[in-house]
VEXPATI-552423 format. One record per atom (N, C-alpha, C): x, y, z; residue number from 1; atom name. Coordinates in nm, 3 decimals, padded with zeros to 5 digits. Example, Ala and Ser with C-alpha at 12.3 -4.5 7.8 and 13.67 -1.06 7.14 Angstrom:
# residues 2
LUMVEX      c1      c2      c3 num atome
LUMVEX  01.319 -00.569  00.780   1     N
LUMVEX  01.230 -00.450  00.780   1    CA
LUMVEX  01.320 -00.330  00.780   1     C
LUMVEX  01.285 -00.225  00.708   2     N
LUMVEX  01.367 -00.106  00.714   2    CA
LUMVEX  01.290  00.003  00.787   2     C
//
This chain:
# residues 143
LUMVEX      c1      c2      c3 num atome
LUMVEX -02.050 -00.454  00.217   1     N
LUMVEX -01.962 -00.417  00.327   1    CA
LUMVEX -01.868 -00.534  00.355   1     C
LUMVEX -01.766 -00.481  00.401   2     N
LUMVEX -01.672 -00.592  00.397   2    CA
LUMVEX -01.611 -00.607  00.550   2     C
LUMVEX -01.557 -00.657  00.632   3     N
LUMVEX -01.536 -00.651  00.747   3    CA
LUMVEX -01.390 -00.736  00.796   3     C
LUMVEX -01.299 -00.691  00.824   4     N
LUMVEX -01.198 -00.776  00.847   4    CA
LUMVEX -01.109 -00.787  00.995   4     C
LUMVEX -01.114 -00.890  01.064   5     N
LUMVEX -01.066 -00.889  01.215   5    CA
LUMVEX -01.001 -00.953  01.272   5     C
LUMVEX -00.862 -00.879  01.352   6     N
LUMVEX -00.757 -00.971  01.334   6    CA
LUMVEX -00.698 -00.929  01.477   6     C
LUMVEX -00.679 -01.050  01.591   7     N
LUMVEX -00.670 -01.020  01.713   7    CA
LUMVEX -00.529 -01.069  01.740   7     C
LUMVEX -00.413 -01.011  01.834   8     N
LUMVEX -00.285 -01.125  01.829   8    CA
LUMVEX -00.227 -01.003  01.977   8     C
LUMVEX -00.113 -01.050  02.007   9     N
LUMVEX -00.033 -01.011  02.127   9    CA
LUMVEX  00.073 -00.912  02.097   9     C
LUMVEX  00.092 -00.786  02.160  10     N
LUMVEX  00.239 -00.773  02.153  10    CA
LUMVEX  00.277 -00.716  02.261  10     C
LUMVEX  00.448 -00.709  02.338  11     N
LUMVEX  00.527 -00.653  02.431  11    CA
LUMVEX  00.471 -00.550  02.476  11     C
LUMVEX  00.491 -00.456  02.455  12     N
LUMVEX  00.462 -00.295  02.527  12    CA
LUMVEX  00.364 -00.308  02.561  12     C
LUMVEX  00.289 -00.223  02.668  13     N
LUMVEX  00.175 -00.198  02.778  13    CA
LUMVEX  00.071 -00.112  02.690  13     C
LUMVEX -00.038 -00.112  02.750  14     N
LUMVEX -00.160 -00.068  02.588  14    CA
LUMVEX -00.202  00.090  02.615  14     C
LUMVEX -00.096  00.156  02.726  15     N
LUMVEX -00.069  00.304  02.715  15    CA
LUMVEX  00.049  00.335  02.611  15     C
LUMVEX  00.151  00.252  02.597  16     N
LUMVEX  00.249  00.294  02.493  16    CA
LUMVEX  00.162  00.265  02.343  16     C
LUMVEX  00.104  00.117  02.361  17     N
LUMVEX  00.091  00.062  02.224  17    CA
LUMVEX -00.057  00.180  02.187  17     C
LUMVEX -00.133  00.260  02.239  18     N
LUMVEX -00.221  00.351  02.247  18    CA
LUMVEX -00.218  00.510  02.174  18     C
LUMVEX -00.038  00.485  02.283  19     N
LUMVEX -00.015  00.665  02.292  19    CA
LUMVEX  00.071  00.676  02.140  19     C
LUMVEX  00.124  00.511  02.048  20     N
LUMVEX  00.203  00.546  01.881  20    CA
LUMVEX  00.073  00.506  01.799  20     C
LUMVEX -00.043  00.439  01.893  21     N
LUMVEX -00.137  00.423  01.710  21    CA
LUMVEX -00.196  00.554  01.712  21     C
LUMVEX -00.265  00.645  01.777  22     N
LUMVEX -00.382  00.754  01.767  22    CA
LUMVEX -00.304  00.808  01.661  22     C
LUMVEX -00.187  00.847  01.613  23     N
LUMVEX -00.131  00.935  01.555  23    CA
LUMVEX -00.116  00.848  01.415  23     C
LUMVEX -00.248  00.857  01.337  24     N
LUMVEX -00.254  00.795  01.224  24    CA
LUMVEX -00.132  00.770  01.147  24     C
LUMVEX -00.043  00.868  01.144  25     N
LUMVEX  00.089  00.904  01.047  25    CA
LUMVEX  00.155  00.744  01.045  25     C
LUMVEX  00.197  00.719  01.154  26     N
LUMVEX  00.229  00.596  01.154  26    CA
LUMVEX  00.188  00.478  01.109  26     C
LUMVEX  00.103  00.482  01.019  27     N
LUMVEX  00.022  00.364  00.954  27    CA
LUMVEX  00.136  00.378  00.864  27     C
LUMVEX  00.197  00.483  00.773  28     N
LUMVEX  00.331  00.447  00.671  28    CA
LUMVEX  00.380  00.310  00.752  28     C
LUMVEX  00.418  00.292  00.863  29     N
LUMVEX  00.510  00.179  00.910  29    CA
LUMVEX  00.398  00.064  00.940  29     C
LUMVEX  00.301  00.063  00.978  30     N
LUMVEX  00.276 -00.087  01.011  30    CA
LUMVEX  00.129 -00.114  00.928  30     C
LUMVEX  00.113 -00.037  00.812  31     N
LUMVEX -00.023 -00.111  00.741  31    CA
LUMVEX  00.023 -00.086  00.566  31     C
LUMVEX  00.051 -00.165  00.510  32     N
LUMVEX  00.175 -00.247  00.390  32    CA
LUMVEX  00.082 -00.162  00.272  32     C
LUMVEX -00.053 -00.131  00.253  33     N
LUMVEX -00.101 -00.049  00.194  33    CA
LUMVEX -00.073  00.075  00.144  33     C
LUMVEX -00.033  00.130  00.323  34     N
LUMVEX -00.046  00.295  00.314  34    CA
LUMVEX  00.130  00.383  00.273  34     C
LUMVEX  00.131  00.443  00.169  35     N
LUMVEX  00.240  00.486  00.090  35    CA
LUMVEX  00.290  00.620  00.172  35     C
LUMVEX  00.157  00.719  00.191  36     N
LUMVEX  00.173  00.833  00.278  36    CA
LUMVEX  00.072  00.855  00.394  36     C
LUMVEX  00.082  00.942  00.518  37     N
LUMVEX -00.025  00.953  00.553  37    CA
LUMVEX  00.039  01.071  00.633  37     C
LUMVEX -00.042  01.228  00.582  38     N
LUMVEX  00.051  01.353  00.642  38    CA
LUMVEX -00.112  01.391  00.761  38     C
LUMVEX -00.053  01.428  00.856  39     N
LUMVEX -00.122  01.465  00.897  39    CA
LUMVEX -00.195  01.639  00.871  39     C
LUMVEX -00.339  01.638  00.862  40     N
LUMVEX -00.363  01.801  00.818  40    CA
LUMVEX -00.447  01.905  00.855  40     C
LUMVEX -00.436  01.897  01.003  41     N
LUMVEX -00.415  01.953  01.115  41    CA
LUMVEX -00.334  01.969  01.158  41     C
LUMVEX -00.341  02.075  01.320  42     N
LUMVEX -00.202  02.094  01.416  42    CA
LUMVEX -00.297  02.094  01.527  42     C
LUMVEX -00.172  02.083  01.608  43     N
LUMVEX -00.222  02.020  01.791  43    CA
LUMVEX -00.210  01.912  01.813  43     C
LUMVEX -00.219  01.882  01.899  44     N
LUMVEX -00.206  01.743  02.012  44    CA
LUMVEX -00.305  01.682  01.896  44     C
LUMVEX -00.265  01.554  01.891  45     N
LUMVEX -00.375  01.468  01.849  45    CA
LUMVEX -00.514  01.414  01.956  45     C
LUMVEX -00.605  01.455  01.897  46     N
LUMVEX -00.693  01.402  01.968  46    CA
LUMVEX -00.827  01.410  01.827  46     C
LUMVEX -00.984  01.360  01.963  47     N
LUMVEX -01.072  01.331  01.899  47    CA
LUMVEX -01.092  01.454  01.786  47     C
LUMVEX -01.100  01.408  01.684  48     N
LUMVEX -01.165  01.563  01.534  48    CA
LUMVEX -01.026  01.571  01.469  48     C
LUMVEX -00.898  01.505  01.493  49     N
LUMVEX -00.747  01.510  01.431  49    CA
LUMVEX -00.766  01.425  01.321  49     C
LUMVEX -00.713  01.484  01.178  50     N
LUMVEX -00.721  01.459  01.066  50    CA
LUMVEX -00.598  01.397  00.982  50     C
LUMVEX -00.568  01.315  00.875  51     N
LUMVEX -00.468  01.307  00.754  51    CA
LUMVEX -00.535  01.246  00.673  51     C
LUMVEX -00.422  01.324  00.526  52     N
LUMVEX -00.457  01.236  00.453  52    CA
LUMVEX -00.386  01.108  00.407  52     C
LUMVEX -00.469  01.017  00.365  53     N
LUMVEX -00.335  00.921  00.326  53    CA
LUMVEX -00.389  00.866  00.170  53     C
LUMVEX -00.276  00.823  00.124  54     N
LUMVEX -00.244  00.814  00.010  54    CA
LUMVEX -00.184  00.603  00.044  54     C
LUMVEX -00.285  00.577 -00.043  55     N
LUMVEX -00.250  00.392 -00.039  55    CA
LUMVEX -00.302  00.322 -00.175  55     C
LUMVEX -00.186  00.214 -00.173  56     N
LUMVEX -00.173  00.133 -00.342  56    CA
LUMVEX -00.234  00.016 -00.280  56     C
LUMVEX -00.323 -00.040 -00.330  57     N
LUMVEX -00.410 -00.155 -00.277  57    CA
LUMVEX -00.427 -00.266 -00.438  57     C
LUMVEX -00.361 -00.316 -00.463  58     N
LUMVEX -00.421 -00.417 -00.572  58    CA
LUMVEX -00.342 -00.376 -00.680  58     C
LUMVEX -00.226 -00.305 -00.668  59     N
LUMVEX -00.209 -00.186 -00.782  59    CA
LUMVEX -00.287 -00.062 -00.802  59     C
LUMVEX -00.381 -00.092 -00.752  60     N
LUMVEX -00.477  00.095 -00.758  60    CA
LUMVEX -00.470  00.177 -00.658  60     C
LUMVEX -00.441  00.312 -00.698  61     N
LUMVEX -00.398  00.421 -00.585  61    CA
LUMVEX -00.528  00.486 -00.527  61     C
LUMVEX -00.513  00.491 -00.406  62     N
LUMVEX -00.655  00.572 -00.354  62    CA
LUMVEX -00.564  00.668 -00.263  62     C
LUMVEX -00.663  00.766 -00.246  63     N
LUMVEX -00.658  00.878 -00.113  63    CA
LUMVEX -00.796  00.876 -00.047  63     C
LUMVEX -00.779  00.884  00.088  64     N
LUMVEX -00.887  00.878  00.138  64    CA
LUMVEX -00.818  01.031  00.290  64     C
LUMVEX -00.916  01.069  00.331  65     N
LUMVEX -00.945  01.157  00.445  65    CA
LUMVEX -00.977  01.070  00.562  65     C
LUMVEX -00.889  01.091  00.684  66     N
LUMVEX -00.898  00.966  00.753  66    CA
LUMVEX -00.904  01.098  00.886  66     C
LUMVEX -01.044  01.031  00.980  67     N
LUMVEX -01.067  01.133  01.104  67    CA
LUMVEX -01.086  01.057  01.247  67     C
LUMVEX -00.942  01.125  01.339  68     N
LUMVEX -01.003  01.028  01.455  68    CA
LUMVEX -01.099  01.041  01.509  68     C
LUMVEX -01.176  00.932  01.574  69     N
LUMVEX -01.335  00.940  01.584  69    CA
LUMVEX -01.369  00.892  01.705  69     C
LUMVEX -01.267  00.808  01.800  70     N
LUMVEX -01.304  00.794  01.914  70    CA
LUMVEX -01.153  00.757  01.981  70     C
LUMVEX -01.123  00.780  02.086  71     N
LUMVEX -00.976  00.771  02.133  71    CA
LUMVEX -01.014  00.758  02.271  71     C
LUMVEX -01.010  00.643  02.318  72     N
LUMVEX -00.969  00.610  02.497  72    CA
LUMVEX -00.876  00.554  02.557  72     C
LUMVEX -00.851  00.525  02.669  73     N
LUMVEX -00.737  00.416  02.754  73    CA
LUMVEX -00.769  00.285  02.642  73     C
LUMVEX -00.818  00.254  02.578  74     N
LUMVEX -00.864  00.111  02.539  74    CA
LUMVEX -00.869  00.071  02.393  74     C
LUMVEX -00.924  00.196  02.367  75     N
LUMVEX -00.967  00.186  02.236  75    CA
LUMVEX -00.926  00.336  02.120  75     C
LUMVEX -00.902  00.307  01.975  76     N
LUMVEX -00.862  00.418  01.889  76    CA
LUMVEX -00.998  00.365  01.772  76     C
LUMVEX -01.010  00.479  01.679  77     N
LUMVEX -01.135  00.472  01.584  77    CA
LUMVEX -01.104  00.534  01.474  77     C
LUMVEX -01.085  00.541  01.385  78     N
LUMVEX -01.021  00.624  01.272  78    CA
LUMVEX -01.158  00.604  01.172  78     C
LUMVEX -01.179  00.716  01.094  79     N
LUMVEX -01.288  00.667  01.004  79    CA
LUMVEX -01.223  00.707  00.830  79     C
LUMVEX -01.235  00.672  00.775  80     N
LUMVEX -01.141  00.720  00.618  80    CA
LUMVEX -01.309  00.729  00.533  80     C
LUMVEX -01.253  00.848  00.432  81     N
LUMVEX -01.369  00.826  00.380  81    CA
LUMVEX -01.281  00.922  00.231  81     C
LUMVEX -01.345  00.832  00.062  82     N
LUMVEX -01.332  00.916 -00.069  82    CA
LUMVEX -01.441  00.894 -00.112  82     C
LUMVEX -01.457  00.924 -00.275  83     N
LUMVEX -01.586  00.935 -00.349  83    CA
LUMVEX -01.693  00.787 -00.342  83     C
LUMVEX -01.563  00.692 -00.321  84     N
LUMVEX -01.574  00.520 -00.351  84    CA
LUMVEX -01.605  00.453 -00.251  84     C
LUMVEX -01.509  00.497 -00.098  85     N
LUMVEX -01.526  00.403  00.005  85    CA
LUMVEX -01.512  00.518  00.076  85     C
LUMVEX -01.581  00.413  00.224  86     N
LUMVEX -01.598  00.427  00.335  86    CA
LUMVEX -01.501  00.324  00.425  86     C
LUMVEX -01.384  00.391  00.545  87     N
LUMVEX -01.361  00.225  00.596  87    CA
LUMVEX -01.344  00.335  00.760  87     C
LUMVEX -01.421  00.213  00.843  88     N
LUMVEX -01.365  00.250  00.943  88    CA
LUMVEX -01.305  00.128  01.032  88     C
LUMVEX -01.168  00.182  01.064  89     N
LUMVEX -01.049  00.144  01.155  89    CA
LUMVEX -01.069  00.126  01.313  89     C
LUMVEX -01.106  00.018  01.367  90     N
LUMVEX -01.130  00.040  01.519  90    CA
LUMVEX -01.028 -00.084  01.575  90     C
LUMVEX -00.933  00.003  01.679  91     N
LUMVEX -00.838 -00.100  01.706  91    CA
LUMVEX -00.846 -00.059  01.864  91     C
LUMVEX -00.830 -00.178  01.989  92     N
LUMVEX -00.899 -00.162  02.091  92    CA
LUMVEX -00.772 -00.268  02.128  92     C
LUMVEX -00.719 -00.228  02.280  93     N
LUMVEX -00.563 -00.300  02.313  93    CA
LUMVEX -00.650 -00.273  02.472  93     C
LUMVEX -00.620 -00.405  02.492  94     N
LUMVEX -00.644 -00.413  02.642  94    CA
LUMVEX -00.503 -00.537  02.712  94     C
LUMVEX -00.495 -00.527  02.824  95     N
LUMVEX -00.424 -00.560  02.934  95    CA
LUMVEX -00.340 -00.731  02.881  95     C
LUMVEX -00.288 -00.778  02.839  96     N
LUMVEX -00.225 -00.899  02.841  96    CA
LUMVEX -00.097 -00.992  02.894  96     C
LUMVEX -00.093 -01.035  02.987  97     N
LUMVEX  00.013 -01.068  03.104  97    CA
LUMVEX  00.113 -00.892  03.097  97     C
LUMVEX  00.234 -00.913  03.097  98     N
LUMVEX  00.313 -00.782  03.059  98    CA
LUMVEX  00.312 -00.691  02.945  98     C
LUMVEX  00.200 -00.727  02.843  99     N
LUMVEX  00.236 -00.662  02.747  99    CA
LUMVEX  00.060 -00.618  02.730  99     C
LUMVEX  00.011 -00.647  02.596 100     N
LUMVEX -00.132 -00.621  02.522 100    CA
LUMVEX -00.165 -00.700  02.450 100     C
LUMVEX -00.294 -00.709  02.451 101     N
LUMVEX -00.376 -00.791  02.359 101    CA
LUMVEX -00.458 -00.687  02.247 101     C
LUMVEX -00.441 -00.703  02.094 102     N
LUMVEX -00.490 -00.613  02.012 102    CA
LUMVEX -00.579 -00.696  01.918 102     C
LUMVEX -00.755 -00.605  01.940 103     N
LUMVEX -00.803 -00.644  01.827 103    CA
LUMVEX -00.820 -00.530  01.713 103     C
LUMVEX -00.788 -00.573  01.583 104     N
LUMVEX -00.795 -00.458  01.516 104    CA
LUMVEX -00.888 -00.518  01.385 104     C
LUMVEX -01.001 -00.406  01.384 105     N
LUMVEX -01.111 -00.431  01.295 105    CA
LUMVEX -01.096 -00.358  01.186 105     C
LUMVEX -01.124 -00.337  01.059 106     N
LUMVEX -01.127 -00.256  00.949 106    CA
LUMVEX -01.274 -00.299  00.888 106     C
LUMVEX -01.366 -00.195  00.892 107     N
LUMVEX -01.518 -00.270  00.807 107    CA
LUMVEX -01.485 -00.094  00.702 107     C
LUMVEX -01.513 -00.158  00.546 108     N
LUMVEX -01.482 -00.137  00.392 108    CA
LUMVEX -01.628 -00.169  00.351 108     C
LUMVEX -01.684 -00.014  00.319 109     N
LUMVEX -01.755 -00.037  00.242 109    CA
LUMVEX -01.775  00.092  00.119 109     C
LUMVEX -01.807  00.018 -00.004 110     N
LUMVEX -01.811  00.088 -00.161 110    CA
LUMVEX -01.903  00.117 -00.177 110     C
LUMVEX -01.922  00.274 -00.236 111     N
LUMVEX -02.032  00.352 -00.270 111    CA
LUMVEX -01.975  00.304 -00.441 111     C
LUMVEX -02.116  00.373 -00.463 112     N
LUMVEX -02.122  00.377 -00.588 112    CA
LUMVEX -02.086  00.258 -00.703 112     C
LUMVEX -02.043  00.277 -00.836 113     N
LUMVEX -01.998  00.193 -00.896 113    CA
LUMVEX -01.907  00.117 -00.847 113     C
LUMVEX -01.800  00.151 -00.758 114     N
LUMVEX -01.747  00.050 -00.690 114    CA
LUMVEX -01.737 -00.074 -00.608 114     C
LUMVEX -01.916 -00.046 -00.580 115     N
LUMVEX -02.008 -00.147 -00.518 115    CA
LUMVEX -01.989 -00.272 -00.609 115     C
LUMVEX -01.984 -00.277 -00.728 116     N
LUMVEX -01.927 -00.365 -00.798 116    CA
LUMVEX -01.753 -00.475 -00.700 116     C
LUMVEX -01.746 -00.410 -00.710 117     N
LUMVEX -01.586 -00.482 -00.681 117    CA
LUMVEX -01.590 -00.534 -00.515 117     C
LUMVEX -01.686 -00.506 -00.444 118     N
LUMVEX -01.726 -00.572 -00.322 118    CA
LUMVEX -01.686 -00.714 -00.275 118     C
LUMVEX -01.702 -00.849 -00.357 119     N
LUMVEX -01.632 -00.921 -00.329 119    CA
LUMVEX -01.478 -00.923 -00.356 119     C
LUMVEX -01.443 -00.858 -00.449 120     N
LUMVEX -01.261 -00.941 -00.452 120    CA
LUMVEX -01.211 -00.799 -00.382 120     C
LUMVEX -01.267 -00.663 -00.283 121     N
LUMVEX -01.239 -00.612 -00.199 121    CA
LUMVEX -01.173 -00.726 -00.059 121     C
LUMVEX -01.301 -00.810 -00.028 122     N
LUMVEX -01.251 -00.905  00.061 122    CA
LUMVEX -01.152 -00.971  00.099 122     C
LUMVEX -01.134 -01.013 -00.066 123     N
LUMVEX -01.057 -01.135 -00.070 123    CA
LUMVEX -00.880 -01.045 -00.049 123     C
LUMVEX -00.913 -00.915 -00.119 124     N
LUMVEX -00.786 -00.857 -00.105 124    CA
LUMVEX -00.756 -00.805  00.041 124     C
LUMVEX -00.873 -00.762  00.116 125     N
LUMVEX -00.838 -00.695  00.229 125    CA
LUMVEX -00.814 -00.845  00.334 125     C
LUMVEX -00.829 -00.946  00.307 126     N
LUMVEX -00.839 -01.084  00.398 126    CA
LUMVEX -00.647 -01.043  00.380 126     C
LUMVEX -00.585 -01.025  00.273 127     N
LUMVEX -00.475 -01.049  00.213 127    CA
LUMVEX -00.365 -00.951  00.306 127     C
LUMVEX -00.412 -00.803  00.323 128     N
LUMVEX -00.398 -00.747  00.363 128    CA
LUMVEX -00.409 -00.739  00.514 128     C
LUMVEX -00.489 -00.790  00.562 129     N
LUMVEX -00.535 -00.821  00.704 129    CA
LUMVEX -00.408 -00.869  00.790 129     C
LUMVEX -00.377 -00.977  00.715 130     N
LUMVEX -00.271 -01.065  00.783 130    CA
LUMVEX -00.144 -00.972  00.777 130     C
LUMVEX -00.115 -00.909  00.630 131     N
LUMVEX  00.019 -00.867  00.641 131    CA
LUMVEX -00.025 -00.729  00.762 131     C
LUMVEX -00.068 -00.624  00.783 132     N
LUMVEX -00.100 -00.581  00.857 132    CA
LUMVEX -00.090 -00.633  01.004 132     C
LUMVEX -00.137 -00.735  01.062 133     N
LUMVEX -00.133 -00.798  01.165 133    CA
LUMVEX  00.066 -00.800  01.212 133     C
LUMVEX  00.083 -00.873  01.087 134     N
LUMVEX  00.270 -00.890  01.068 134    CA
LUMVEX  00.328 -00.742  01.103 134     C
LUMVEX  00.273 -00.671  01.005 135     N
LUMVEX  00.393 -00.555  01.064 135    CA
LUMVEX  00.345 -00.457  01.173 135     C
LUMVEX  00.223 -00.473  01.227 136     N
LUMVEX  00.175 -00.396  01.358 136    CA
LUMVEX  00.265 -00.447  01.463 136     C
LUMVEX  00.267 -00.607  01.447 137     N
LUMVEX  00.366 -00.681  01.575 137    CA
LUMVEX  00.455 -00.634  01.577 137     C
LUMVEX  00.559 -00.643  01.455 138     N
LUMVEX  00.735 -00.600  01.458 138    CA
LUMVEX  00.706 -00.483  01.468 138     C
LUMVEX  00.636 -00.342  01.444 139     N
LUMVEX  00.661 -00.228  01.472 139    CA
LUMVEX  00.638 -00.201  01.639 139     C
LUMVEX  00.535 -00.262  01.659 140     N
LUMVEX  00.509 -00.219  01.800 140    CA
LUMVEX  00.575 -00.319  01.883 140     C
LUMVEX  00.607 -00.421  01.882 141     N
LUMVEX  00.738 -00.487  01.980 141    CA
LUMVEX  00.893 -00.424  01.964 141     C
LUMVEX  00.880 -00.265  01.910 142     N
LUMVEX  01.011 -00.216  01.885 142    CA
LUMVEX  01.004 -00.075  01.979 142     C
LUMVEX  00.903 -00.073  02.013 143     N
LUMVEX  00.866  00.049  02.067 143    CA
LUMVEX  00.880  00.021  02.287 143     C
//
């Protein structure tokens, strides 16, 4: 299992920065991985709201089924799951002078033969972590 956690500041209040993450779709803009992510369901987004997304990680393409799993004033939960991995997404924005404070967790873990590739998963998602961190800020200090 792999676990990666990355805490930093941005502008908007953590009802705006709340009410653009639940809606997975938007990971196209602020997580450098994800290529597509359609949503595949209808309705309001809420808890049991589904997409799929489609992401190039290392050069290798995955799809994974990604389900929101917990959604409050505080906190969002996304869980992704394919044949290979498991990752779940928990990003939690609370109160910071005028704006928010965001921690955003990703724990990655490989079934199967892929269990193999467990360490340089790390080393790539450490890689990923940061750029992620980068474009969560500039997207959501635009909002």
């Amino acid at each position: 299992m792999t676990t990666i956690s990355r805490t930093f500041t941005v502008e908007p209040s953590p009802a705006t920065v709340l009410d653009y993450l639940k809606d997975f779709s938007h990971a196209e803009e602020w997580d450098p991985g994800t290529e597509k992510c359609d949503r595949i369901d209808a309705g309001p987004v809420a808890v049991g709201s589904r997409w799929h997304n489609t992401s190039k990680i290392a050069g290798v393409s995955t799809e994974l089924e990604y389900t929101l799993e917990e959604l409050t004033d505080s906190k969002v939960v996304f869980a992704g799951k394919n044949d290979s991995a498991t990752t779940t997404d928990a990003i939690t924005v609370v109160p910071s002078g005028s704006g928010s404070e965001i921690t955003y967790e990703a724990v990655i873990e490989m079934s199967g033969a892929a269990k193999l590739a467990t360490p340089f998963v790390k080393l790539v998602f450490e890689k990923i972590g940061s750029d992620t961190e980068d474009d969560m800020v500039k997207v959501l200090n635009r909002l």
